[in-house]
PQR file of N, CA, C, O and H, with PARSE charges and radii, in Angstrom:
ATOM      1  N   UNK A   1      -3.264  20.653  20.575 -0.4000 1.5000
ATOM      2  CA  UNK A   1      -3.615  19.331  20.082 -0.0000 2.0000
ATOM      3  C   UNK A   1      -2.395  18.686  19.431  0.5500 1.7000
ATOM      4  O   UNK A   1      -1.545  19.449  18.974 -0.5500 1.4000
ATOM      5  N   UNK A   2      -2.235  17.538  19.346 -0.4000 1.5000
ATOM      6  CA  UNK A   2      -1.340  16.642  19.135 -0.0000 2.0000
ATOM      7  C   UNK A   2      -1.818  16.042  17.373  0.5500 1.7000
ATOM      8  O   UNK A   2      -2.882  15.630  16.911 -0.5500 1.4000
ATOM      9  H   UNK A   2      -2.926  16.918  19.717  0.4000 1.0000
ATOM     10  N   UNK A   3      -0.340  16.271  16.732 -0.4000 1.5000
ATOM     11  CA  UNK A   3      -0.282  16.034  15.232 -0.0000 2.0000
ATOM     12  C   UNK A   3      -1.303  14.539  15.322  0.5500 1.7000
ATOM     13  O   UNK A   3      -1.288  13.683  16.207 -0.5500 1.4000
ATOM     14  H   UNK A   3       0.524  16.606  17.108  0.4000 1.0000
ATOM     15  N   UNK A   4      -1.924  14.582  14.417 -0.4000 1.5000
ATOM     16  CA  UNK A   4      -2.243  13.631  14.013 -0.0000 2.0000
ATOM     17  C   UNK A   4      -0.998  11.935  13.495  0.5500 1.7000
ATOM     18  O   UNK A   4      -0.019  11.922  12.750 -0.5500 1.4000
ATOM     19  H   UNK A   4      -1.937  15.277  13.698  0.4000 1.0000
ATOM     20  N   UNK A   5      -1.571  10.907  14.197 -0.4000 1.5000
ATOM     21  CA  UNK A   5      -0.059   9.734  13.538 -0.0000 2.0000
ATOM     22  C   UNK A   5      -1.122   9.080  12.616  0.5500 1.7000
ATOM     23  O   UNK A   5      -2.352   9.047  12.563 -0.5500 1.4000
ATOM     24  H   UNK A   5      -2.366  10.918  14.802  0.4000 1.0000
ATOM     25  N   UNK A   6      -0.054   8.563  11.900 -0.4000 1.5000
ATOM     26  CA  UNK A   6      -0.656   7.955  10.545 -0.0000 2.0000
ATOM     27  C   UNK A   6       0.191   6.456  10.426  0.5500 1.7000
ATOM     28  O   UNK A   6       1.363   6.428  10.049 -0.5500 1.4000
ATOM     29  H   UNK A   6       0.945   8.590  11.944  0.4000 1.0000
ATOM     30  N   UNK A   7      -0.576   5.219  10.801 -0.4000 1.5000
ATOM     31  CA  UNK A   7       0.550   4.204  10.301 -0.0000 2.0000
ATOM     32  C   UNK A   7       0.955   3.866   9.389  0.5500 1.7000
ATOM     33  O   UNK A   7       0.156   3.782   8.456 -0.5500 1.4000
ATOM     34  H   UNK A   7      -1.528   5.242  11.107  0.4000 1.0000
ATOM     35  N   UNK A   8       2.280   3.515   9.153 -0.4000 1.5000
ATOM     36  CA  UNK A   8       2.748   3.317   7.968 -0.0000 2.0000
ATOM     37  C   UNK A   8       2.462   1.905   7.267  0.5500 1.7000
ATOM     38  O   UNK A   8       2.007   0.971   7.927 -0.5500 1.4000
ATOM     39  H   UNK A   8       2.929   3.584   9.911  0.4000 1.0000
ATOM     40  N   UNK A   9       2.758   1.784   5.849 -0.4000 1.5000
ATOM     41  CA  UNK A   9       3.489   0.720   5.857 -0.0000 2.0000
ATOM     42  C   UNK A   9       3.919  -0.241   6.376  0.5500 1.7000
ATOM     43  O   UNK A   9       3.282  -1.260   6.641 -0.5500 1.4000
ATOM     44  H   UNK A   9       3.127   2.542   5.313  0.4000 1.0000
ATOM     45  N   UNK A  10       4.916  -0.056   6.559 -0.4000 1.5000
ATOM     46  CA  UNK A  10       6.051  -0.316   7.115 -0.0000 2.0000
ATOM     47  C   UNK A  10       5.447  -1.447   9.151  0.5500 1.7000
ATOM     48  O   UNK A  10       5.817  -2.402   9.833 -0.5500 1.4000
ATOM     49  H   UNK A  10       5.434   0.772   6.344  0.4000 1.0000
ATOM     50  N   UNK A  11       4.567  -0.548   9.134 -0.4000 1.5000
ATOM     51  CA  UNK A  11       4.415  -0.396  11.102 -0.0000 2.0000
ATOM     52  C   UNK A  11       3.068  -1.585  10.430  0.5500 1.7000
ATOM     53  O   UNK A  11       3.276  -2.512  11.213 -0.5500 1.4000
ATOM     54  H   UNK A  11       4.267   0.228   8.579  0.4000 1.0000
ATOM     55  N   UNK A  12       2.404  -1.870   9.914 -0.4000 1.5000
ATOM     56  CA  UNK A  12       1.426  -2.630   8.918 -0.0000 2.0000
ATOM     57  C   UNK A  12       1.809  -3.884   9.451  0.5500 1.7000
ATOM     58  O   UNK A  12       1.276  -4.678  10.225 -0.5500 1.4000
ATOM     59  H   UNK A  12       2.235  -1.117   9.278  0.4000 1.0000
ATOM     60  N   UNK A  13       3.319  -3.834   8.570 -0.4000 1.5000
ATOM     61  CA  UNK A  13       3.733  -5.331   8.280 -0.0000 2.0000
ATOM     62  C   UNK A  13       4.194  -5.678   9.704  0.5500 1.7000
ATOM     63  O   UNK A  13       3.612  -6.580  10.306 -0.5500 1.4000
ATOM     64  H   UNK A  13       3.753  -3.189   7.941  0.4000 1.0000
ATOM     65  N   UNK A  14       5.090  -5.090  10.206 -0.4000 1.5000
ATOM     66  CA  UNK A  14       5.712  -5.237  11.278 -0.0000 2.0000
ATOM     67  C   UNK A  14       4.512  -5.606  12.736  0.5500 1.7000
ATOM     68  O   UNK A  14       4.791  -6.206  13.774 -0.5500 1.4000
ATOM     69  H   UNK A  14       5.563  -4.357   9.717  0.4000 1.0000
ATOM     70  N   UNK A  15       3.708  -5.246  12.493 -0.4000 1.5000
ATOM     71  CA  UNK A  15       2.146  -5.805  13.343 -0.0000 2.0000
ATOM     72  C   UNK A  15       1.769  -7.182  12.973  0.5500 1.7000
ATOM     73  O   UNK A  15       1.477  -8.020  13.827 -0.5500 1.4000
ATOM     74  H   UNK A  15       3.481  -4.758  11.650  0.4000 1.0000
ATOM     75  N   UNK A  16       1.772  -7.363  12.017 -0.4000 1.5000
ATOM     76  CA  UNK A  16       1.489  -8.936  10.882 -0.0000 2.0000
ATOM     77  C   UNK A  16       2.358  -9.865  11.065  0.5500 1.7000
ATOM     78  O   UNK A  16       2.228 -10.967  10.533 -0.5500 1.4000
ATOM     79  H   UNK A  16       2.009  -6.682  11.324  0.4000 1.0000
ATOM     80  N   UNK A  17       3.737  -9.441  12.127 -0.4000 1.5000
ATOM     81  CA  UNK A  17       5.028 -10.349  12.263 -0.0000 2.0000
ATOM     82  C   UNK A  17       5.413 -10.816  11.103  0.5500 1.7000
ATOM     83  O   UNK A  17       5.632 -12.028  11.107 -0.5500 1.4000
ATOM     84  H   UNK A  17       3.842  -8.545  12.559  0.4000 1.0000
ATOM     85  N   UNK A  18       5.643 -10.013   9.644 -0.4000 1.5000
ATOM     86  CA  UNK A  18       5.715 -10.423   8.313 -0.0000 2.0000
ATOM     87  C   UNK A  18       4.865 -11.101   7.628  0.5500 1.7000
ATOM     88  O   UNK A  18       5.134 -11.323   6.448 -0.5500 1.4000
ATOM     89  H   UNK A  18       5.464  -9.029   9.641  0.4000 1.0000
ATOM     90  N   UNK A  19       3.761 -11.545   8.138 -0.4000 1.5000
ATOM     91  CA  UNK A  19       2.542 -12.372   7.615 -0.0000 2.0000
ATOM     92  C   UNK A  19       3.018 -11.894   5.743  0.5500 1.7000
ATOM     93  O   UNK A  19       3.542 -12.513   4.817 -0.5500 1.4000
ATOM     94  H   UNK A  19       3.542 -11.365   9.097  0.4000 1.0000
ATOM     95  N   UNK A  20       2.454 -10.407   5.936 -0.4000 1.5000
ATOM     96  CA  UNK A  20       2.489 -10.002   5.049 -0.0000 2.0000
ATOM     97  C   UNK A  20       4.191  -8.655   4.557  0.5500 1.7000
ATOM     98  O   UNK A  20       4.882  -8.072   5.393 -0.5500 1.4000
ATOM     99  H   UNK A  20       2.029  -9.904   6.688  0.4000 1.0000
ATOM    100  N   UNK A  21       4.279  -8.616   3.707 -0.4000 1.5000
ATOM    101  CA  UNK A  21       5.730  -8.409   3.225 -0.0000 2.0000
ATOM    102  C   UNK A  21       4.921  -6.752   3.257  0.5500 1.7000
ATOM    103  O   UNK A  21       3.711  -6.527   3.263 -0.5500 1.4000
ATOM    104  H   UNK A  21       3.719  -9.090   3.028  0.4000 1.0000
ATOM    105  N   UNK A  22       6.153  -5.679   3.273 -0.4000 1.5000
ATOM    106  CA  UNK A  22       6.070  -3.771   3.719 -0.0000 2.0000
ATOM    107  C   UNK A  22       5.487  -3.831   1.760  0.5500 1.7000
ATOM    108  O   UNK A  22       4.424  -3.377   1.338 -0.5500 1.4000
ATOM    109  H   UNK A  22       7.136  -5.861   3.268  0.4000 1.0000
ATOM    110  N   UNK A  23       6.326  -4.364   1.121 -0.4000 1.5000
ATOM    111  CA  UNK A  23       5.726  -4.443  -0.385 -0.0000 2.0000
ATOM    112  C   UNK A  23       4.609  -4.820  -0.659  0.5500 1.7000
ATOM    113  O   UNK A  23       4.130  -4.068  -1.509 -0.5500 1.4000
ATOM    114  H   UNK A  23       7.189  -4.734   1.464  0.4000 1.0000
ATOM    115  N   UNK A  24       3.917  -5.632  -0.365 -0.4000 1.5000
ATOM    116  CA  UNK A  24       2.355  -6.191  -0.698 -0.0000 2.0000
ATOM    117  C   UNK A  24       1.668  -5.375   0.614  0.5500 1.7000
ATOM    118  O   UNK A  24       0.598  -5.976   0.707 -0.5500 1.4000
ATOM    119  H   UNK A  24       4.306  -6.242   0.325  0.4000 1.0000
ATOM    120  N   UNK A  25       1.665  -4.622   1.402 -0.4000 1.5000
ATOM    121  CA  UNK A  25       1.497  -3.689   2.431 -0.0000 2.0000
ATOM    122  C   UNK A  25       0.929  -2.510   1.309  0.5500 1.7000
ATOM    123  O   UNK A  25      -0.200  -2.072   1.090 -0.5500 1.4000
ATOM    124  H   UNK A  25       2.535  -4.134   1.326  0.4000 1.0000
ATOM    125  N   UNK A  26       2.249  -2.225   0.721 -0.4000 1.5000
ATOM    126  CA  UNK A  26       2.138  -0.821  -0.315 -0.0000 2.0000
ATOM    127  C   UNK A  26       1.033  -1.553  -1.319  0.5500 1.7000
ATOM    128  O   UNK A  26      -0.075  -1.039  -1.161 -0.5500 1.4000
ATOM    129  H   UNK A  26       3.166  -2.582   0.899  0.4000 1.0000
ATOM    130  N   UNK A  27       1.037  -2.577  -2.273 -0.4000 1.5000
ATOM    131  CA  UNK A  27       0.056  -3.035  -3.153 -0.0000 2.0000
ATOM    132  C   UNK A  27      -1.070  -2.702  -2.817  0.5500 1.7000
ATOM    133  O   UNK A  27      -1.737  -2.328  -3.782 -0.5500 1.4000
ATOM    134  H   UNK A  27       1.936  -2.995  -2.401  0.4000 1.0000
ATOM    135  N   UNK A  28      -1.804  -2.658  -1.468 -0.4000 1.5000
ATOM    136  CA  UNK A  28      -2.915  -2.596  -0.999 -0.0000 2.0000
ATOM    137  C   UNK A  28      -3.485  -1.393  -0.628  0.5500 1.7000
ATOM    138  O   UNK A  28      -4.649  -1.019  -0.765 -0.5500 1.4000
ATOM    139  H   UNK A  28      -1.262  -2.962  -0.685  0.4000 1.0000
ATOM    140  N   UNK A  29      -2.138  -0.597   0.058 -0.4000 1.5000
ATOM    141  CA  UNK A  29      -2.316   0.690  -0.382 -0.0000 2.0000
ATOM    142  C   UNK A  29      -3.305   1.661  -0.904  0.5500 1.7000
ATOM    143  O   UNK A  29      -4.228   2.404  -0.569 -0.5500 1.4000
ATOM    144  H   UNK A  29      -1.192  -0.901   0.169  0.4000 1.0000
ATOM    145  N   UNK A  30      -2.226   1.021  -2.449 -0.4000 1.5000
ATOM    146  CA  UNK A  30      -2.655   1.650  -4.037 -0.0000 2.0000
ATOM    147  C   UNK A  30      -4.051   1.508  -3.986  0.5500 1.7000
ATOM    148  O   UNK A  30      -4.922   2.377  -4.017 -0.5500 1.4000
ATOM    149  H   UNK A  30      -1.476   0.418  -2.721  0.4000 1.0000
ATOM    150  N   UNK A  31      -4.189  -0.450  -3.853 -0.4000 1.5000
ATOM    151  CA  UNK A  31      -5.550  -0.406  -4.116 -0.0000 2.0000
ATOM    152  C   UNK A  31      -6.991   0.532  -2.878  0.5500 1.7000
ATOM    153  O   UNK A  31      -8.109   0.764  -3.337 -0.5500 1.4000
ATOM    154  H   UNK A  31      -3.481  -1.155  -3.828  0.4000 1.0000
ATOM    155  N   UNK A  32      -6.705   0.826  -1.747 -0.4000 1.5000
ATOM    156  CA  UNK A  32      -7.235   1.099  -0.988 -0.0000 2.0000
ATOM    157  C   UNK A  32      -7.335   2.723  -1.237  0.5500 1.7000
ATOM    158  O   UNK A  32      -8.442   3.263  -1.243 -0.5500 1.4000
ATOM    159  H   UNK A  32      -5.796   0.638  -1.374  0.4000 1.0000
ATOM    160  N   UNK A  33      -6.294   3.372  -1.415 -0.4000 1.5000
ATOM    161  CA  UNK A  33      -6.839   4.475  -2.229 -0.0000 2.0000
ATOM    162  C   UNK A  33      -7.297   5.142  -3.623  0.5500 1.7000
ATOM    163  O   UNK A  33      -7.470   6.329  -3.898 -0.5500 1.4000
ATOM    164  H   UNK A  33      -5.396   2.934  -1.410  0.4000 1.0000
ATOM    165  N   UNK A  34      -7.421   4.122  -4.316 -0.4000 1.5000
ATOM    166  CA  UNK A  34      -7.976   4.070  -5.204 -0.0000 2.0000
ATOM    167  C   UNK A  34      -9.343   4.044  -4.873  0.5500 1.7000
ATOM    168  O   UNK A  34     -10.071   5.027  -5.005 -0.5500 1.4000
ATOM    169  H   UNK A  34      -7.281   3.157  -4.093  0.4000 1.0000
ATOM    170  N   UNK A  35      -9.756   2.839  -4.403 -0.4000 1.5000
ATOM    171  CA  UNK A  35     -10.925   2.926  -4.468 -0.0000 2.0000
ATOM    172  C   UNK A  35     -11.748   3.353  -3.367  0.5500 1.7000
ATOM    173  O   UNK A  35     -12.724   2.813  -2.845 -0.5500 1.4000
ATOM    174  H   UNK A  35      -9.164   2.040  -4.296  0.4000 1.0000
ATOM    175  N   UNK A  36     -10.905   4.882  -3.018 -0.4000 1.5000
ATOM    176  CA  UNK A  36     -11.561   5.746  -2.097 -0.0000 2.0000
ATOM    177  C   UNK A  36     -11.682   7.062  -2.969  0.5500 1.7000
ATOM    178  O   UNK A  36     -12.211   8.149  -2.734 -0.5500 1.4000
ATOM    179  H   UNK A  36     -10.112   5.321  -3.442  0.4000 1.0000
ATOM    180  N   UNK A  37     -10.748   6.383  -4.458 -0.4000 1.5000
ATOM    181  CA  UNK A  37     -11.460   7.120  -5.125 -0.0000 2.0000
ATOM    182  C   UNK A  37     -10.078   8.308  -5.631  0.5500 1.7000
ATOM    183  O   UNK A  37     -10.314   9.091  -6.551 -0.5500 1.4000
ATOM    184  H   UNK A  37     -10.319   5.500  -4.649  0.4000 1.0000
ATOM    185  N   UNK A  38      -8.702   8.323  -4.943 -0.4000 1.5000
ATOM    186  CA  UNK A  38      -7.524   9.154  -4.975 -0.0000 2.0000
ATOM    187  C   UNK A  38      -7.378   8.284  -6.371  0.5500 1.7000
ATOM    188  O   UNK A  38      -7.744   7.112  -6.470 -0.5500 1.4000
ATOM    189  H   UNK A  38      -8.510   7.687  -4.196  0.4000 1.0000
ATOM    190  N   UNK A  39      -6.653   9.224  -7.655 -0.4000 1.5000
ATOM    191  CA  UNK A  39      -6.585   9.171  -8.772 -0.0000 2.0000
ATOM    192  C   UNK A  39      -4.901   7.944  -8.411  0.5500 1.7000
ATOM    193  O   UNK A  39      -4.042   8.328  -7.617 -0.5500 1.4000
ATOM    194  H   UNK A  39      -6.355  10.175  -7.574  0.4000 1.0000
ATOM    195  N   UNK A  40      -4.793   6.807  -9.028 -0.4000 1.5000
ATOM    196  CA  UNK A  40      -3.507   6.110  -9.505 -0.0000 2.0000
ATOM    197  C   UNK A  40      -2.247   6.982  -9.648  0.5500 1.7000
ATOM    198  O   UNK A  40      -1.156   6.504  -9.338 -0.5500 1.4000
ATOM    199  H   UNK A  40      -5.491   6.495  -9.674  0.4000 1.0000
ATOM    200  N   UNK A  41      -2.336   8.043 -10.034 -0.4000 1.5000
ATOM    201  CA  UNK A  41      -0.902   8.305 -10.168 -0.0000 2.0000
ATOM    202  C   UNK A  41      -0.292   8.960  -8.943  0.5500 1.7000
ATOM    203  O   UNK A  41       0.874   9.145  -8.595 -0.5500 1.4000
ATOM    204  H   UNK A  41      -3.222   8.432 -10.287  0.4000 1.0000
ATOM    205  N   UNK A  42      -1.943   9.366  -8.189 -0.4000 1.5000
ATOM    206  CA  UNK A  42      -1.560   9.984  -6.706 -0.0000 2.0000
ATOM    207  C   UNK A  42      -1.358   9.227  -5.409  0.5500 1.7000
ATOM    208  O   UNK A  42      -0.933   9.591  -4.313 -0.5500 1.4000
ATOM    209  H   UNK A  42      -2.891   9.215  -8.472  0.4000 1.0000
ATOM    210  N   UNK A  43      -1.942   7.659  -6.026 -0.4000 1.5000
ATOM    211  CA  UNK A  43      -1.383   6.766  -5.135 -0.0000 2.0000
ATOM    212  C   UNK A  43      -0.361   5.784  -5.157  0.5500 1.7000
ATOM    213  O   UNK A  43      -0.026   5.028  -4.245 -0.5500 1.4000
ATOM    214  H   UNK A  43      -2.287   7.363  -6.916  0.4000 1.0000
ATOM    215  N   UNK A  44       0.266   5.919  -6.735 -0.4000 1.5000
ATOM    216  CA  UNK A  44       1.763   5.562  -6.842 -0.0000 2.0000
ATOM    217  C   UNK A  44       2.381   6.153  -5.979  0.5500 1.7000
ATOM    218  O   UNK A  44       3.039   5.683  -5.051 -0.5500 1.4000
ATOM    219  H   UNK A  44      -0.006   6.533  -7.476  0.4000 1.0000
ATOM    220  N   UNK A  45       2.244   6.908  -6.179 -0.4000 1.5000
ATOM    221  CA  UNK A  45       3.560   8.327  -5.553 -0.0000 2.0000
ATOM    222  C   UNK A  45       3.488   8.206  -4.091  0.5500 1.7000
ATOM    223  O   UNK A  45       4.483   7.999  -3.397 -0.5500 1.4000
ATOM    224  H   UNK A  45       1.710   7.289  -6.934  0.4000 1.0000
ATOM    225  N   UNK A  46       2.149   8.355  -3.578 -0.4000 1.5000
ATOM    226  CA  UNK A  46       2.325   8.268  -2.266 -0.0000 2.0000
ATOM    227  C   UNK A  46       2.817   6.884  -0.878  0.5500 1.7000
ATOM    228  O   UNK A  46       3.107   6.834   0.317 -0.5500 1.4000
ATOM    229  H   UNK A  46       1.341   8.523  -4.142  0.4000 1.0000
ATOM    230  N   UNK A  47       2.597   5.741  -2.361 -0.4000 1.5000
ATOM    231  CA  UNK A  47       3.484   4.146  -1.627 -0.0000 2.0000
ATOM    232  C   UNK A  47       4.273   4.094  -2.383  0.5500 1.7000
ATOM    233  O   UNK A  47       4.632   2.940  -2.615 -0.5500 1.4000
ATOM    234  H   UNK A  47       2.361   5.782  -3.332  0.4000 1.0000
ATOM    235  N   UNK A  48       4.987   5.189  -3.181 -0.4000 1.5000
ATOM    236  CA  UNK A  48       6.428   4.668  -3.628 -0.0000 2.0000
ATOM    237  C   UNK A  48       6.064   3.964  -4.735  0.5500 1.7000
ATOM    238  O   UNK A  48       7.052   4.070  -5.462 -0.5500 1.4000
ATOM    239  H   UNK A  48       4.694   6.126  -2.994  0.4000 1.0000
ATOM    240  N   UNK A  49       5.436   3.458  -5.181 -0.4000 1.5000
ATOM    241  CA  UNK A  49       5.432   2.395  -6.406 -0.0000 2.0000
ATOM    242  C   UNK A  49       5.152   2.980  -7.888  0.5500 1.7000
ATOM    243  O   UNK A  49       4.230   3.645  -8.361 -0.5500 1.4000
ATOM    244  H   UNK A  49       4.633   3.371  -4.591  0.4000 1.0000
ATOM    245  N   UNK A  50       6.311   2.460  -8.397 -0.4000 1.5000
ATOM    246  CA  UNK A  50       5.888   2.224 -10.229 -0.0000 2.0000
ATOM    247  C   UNK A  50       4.534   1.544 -10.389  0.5500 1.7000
ATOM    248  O   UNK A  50       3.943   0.868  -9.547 -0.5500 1.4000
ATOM    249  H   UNK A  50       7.060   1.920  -8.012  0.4000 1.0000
ATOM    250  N   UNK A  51       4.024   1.954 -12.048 -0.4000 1.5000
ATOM    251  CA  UNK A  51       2.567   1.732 -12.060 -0.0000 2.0000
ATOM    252  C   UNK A  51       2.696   0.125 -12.753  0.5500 1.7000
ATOM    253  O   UNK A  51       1.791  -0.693 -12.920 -0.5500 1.4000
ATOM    254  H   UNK A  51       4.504   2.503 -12.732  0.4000 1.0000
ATOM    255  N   UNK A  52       4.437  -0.018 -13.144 -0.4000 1.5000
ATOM    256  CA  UNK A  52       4.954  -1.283 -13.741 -0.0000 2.0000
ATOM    257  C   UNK A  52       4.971  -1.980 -12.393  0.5500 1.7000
ATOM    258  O   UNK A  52       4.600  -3.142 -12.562 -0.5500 1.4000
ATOM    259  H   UNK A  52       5.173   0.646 -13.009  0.4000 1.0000
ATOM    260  N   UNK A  53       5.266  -1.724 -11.078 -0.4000 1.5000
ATOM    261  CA  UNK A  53       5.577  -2.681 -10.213 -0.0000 2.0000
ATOM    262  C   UNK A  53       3.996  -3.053  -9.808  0.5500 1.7000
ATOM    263  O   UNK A  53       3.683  -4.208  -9.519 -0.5500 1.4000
ATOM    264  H   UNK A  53       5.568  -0.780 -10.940  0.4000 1.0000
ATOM    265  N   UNK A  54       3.277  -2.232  -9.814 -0.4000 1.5000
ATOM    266  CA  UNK A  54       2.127  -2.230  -8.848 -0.0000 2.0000
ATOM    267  C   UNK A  54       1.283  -3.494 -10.284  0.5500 1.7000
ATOM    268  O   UNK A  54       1.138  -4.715 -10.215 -0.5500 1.4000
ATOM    269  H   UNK A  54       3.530  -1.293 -10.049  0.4000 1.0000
ATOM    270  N   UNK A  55       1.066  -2.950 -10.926 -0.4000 1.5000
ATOM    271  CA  UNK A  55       0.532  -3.697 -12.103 -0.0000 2.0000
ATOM    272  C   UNK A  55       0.710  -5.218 -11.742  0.5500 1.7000
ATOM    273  O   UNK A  55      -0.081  -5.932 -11.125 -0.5500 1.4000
ATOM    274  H   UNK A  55       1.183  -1.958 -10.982  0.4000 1.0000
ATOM    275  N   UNK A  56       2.207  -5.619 -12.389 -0.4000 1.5000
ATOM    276  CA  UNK A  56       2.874  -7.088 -12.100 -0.0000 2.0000
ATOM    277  C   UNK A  56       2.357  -7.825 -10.870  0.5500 1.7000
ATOM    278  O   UNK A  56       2.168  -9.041 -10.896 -0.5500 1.4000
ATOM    279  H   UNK A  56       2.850  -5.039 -12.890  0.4000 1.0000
ATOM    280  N   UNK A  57       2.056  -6.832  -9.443 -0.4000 1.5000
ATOM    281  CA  UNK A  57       1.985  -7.835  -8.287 -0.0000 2.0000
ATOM    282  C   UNK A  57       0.246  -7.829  -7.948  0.5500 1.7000
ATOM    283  O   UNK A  57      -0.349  -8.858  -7.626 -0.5500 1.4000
ATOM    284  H   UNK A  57       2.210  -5.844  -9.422  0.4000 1.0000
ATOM    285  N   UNK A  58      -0.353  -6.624  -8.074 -0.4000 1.5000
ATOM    286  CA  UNK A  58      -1.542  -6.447  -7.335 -0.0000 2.0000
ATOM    287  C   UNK A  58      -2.765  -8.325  -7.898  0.5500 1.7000
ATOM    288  O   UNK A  58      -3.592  -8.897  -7.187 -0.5500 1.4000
ATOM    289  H   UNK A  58       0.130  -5.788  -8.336  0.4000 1.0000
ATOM    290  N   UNK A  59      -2.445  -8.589  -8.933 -0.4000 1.5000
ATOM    291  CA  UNK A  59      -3.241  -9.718  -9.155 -0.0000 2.0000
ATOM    292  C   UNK A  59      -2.738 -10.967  -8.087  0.5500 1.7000
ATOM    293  O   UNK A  59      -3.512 -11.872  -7.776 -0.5500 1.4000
ATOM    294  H   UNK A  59      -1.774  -8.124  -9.511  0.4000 1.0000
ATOM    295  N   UNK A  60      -1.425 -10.894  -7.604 -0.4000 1.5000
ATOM    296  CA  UNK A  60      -1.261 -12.121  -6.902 -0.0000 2.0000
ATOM    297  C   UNK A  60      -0.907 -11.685  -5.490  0.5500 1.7000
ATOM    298  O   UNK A  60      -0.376 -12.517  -4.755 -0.5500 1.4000
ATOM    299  H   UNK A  60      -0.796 -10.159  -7.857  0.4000 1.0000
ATOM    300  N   UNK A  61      -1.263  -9.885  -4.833 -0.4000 1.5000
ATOM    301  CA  UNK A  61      -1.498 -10.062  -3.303 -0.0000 2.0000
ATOM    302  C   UNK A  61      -2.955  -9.508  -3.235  0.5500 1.7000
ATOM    303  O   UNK A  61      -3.248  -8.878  -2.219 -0.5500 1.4000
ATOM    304  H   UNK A  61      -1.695  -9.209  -5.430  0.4000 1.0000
ATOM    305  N   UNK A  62      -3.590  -9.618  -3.884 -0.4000 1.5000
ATOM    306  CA  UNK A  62      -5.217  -9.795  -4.021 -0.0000 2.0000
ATOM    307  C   UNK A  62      -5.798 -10.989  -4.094  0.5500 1.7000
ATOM    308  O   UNK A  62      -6.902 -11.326  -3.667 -0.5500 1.4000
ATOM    309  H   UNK A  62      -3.352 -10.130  -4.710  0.4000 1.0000
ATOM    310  N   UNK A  63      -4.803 -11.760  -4.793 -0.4000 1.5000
ATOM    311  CA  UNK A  63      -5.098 -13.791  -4.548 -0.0000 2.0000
ATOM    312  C   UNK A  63      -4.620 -14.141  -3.061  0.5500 1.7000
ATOM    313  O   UNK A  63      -4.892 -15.192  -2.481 -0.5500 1.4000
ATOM    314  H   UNK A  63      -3.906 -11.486  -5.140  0.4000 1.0000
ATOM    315  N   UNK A  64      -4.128 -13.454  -2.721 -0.4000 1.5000
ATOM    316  CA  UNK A  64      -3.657 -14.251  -1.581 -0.0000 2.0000
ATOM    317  C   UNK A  64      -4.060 -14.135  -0.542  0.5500 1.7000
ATOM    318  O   UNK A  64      -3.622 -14.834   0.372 -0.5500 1.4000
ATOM    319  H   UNK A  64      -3.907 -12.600  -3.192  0.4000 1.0000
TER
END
């Protein structure tokens, strides 16, 4: 059987033709595993993000 692929990020935005930025990609992330219930500090880590960066943006790529 063949590894499982997982899209990234990255492959997200690049589908969106930049609609949306690989950074507000990761914002959503956070929020998407969160509220699957993966604890915040385990979904910093896993999109790369400070809990200072994620904080600052998630209110305005959730407005948008």
């Amino acid at each position: 059987m063949g590894k499982k692929e997982e899209l990234t990020t990255a492959m997200h935005s690049e589908f969106l033709d930049g609609e949306i930025s690989e950074f507000d990609m990761r914002v959503m992330g956070v929020v998407g595993a969160t509220n699957r219930g993966v604890p915040i500090t385990e979904a910093l880590q896993k999109y790369e993000m400070t809990e200072e960066e994620f904080k600052a943006n998630v209110k305005r790529v959730l407005s948008s």
